[in-house]
KEMI-691552 format. One record per residue: x, y, z of N, C-alpha, C in turn. Coordinates in steps of 0.1 Angstrom, whole numbers, padded with zeros to 4 digits, always signed. Layout:
% residues N
XYZXYZXYZ;...
% end
This chain:
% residues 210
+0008-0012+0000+0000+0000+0000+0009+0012+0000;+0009+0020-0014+0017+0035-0014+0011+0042-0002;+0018+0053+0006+0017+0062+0015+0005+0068+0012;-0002+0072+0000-0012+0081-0003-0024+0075+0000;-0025+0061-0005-0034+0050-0005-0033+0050+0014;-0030+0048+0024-0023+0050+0033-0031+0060+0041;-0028+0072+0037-0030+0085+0044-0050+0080+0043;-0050+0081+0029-0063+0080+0025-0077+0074+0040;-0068+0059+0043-0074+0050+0053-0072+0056+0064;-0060+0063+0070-0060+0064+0083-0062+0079+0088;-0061+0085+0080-0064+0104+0085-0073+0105+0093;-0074+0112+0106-0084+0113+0109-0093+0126+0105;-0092+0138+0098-0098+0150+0097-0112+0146+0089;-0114+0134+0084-0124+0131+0078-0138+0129+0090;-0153+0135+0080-0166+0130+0086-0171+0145+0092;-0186+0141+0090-0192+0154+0098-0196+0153+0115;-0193+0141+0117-0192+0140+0131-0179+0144+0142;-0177+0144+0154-0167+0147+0157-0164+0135+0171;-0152+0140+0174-0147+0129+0186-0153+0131+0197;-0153+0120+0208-0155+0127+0221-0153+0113+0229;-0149+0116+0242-0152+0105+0253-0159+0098+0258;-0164+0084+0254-0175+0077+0259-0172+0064+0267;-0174+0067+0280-0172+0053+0287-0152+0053+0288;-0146+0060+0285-0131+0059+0289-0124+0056+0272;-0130+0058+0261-0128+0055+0251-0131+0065+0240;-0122+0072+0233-0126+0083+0222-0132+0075+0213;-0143+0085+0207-0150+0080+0198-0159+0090+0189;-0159+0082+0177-0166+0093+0167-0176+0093+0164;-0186+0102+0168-0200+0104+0171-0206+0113+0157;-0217+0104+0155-0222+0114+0144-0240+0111+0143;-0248+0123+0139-0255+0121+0138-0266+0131+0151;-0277+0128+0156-0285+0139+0161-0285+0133+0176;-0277+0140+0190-0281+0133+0200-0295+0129+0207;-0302+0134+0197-0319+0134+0200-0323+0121+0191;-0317+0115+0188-0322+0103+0178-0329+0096+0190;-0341+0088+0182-0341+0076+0193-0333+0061+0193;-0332+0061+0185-0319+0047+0182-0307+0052+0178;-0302+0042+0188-0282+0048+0186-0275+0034+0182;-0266+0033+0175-0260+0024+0165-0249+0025+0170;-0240+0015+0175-0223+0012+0179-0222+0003+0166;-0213+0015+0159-0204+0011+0148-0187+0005+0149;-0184-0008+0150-0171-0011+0151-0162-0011+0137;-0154-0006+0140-0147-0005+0132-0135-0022+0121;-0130-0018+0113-0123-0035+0114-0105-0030+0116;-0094-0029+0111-0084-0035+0118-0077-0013+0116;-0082-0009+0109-0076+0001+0101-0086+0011+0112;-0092+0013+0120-0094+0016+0130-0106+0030+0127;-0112+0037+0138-0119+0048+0139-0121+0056+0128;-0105+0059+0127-0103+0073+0119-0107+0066+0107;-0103+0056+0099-0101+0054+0084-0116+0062+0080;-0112+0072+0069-0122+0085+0063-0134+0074+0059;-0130+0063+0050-0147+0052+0041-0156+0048+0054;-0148+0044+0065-0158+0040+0079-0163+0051+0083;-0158+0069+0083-0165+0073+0089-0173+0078+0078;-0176+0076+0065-0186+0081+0060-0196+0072+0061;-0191+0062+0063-0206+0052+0066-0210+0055+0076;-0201+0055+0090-0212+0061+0102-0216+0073+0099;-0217+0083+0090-0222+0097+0085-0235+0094+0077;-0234+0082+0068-0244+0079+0061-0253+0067+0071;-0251+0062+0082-0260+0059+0090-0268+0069+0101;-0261+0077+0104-0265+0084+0109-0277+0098+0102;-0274+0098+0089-0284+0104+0083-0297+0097+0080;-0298+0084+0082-0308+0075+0076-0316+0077+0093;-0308+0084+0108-0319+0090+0111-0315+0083+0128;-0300+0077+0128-0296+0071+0141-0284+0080+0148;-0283+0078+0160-0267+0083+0162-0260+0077+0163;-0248+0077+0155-0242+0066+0158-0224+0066+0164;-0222+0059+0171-0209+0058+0183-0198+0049+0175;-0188+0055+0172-0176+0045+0165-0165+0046+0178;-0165+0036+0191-0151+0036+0193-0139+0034+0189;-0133+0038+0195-0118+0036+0194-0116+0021+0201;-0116+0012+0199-0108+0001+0205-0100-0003+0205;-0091+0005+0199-0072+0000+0198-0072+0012+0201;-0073+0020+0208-0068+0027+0213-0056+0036+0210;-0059+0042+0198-0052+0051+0189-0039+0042+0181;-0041+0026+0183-0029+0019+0173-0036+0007+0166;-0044+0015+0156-0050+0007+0145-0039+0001+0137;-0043-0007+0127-0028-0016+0124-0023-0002+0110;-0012-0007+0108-0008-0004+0098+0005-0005+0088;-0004-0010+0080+0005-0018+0063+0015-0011+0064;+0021-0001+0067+0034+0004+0061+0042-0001+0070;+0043-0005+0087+0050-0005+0093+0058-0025+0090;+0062-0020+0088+0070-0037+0083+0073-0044+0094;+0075-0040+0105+0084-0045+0116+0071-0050+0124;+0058-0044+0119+0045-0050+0128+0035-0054+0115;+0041-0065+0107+0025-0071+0097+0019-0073+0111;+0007-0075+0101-0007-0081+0107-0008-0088+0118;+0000-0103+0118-0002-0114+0126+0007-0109+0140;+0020-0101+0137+0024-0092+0152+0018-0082+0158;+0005-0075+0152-0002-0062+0156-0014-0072+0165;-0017-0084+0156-0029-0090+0164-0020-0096+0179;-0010-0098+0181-0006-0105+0194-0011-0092+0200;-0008-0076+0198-0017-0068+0210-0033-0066+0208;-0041-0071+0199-0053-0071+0196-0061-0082+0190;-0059-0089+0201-0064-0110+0205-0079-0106+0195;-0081-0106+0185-0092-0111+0178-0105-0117+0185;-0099-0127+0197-0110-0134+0207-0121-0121+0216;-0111-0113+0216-0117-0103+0227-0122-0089+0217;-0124-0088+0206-0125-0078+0195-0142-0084+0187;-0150-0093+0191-0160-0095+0183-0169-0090+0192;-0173-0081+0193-0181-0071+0196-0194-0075+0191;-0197-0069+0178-0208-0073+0172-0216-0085+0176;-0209-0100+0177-0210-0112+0181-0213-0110+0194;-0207-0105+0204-0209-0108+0216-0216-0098+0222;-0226-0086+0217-0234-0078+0224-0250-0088+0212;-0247-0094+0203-0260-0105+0202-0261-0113+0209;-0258-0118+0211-0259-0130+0224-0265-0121+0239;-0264-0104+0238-0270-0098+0254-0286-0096+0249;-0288-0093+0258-0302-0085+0256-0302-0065+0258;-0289-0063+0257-0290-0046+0255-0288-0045+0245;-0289-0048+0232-0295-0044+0220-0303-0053+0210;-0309-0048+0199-0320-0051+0194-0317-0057+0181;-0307-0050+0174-0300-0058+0158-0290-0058+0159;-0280-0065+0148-0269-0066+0143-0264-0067+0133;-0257-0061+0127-0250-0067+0111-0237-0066+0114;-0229-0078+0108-0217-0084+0101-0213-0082+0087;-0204-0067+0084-0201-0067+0074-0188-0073+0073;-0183-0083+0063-0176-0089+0061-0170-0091+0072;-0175-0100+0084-0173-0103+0094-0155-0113+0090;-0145-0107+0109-0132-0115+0103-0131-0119+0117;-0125-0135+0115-0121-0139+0126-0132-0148+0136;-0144-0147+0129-0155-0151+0133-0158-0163+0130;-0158-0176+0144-0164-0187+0136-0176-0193+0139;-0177-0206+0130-0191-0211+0134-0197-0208+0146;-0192-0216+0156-0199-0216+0170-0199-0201+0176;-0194-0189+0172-0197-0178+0179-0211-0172+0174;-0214-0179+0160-0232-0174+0158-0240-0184+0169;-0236-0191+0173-0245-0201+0181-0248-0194+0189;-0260-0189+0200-0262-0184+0209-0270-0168+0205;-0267-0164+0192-0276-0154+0182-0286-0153+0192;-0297-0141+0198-0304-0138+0208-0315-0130+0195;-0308-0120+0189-0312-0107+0181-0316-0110+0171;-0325-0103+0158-0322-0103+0145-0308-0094+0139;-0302-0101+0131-0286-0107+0122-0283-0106+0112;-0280-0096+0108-0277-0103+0089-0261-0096+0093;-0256-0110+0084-0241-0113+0081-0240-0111+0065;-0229-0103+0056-0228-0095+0049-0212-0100+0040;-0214-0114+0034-0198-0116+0027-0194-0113+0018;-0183-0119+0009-0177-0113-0001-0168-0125-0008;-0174-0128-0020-0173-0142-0029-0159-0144-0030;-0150-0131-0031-0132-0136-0031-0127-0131-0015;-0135-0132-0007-0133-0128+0011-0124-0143+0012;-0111-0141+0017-0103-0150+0021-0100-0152+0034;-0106-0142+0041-0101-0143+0056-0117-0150+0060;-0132-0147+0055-0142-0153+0062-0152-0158+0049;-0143-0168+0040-0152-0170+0026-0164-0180+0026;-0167-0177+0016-0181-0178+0012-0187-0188+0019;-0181-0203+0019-0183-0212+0020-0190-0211+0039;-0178-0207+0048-0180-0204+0061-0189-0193+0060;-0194-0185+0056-0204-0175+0053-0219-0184+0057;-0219-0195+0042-0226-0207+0045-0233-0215+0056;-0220-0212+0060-0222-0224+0075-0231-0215+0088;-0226-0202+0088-0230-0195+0097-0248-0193+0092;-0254-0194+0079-0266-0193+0077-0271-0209+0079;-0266-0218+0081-0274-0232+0089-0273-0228+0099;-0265-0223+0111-0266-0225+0121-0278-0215+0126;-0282-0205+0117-0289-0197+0118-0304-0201+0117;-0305-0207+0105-0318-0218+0101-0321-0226+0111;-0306-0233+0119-0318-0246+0132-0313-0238+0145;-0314-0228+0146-0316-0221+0157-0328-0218+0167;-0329-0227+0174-0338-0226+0185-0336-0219+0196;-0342-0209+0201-0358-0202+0195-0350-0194+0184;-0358-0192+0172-0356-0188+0155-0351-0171+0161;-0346-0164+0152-0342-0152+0153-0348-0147+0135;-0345-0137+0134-0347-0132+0122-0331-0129+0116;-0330-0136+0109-0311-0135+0095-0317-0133+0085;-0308-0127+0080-0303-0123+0064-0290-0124+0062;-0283-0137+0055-0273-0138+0047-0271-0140+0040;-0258-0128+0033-0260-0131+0017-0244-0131+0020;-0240-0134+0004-0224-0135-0003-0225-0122-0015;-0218-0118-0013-0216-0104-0022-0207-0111-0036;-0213-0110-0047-0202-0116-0058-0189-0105-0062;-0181-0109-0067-0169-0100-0072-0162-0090-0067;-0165-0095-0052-0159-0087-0041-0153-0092-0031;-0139-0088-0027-0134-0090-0012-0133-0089+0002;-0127-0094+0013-0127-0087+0028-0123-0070+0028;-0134-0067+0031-0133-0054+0034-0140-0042+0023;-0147-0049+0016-0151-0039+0004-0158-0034+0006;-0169-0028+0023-0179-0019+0026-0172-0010+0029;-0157-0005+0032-0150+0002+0044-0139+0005+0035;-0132+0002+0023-0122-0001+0025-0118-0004+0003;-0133+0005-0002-0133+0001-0016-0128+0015-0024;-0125+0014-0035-0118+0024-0045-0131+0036-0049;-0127+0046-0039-0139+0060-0041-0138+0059-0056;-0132+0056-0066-0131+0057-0082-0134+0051-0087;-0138+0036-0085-0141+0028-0089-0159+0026-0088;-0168+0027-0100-0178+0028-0098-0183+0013-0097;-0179+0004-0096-0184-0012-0095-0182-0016-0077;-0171-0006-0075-0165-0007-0062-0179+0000-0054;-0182+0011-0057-0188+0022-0044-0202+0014-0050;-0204+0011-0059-0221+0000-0058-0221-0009-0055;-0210-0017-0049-0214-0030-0043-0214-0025-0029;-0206-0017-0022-0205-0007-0009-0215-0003-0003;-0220+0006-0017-0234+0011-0015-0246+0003-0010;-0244-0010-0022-0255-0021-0015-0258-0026-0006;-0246-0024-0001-0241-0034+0015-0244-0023+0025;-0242-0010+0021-0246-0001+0034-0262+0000+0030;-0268+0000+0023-0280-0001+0022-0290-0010+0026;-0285-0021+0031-0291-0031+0030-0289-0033+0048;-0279-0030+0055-0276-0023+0067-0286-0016+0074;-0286-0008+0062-0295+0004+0074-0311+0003+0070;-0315-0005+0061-0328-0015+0056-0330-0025+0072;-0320-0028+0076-0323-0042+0087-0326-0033+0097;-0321-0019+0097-0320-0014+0114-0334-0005+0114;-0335-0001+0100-0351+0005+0098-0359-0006+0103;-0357-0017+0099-0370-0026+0100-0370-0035+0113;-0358-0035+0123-0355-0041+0134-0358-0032+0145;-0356-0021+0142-0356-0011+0149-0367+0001+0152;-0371+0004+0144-0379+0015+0143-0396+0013+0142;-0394-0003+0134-0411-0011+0135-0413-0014+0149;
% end
């Protein structure tokens, strides 16, 4: 990844929301503190700031939520340029086990929906226990959570007793990370993005607000 491509993902000056302290954790808030539904948006490895995550929490939050993006790496999101920390050394300080969020506030009863976009690191048996309605959100060349395991997680979904409400699909011609993380120039890129944020805030309209 060139520096520019780089800057692009991690700057933080992007979004019409701004930062603030929540619970001992900065976080980027956007959206009307008068909403009645509030949305905790997690981020994936490229952290808060990356500008494509916070336009999605900007475009969730216009569809009429507020929504909360922590910081949970705590100002050391990963990053591709540092050679001396690839990926699998940045995860020894950010145990993946303790980072499924989304996963593990379904299984509570303090919130009401969920979606998994291009969920990573996530396996079978952590849909087991699903409480909420769920839609999981993949991507046909996703190598870290492909198709196949995408699959699996919608059986477990189907003999789920007591039933929940899912939606899961496989996104074609697309990879890990293409809601967050796709070519602003690329018009094949920002409509399959688009679909997937659409289809997002379709579930939280209809989970939420009915």
């Amino acid at each position: 990844m060139h520096g520019s491509d780089r800057d692009k993902l991690l700057n933080a000056s992007s979004g019409a929301g701004h930062v603030t302290n929540i619970g001992g954790l900065n976080s980027y808030v956007t959206g009307s503190p008068l909403a009645i539904f509030a949305i905790l948006l997690v981020s994936d490895v490229f952290g808060y700031k990356a500008p494509l995550f916070r336009k999605l929490a900007d475009k969730v939050a216009a569809a009429g939520f507020y929504v909360v993006a922590p910081d949970f790496f705590y100002d050391d999101p990963f990053d591709p340029d540092n050679v001396t920390r690839p990926l699998p050394v940045w995860l020894q300080d950010h145990e993946p086990e303790k980072g499924k969020t989304a996963i593990d506030v379904g299984k509570s009863k303090h919130v009401e929906a969920a979606v998994l976009l291009h969920p990573a690191y996530v396996e079978v048996n952590d849909i087991r226990g699903i409480k909420i309605p769920i839609a999981i959100l993949g991507g046909q060349n996703d190598t870290i959570t492909p198709p196949k395991l995408i699959k699996q997680f919608k059986q477990v979904l189907q003999d789920a007793k007591p039933k929940v409400a899912y939606e899961v699909k496989n996104f074609p011609n697309v990879g890990h990370g293409w809601t967050v993380r796709y070519d602003p120039n690329d018009p094949k890129a920002v409509k399959a993005a688009d679909k997937a944020h659409r289809i997002m805030i379709d579930w939280f309209d209809k989970h939420l607000k009915d």
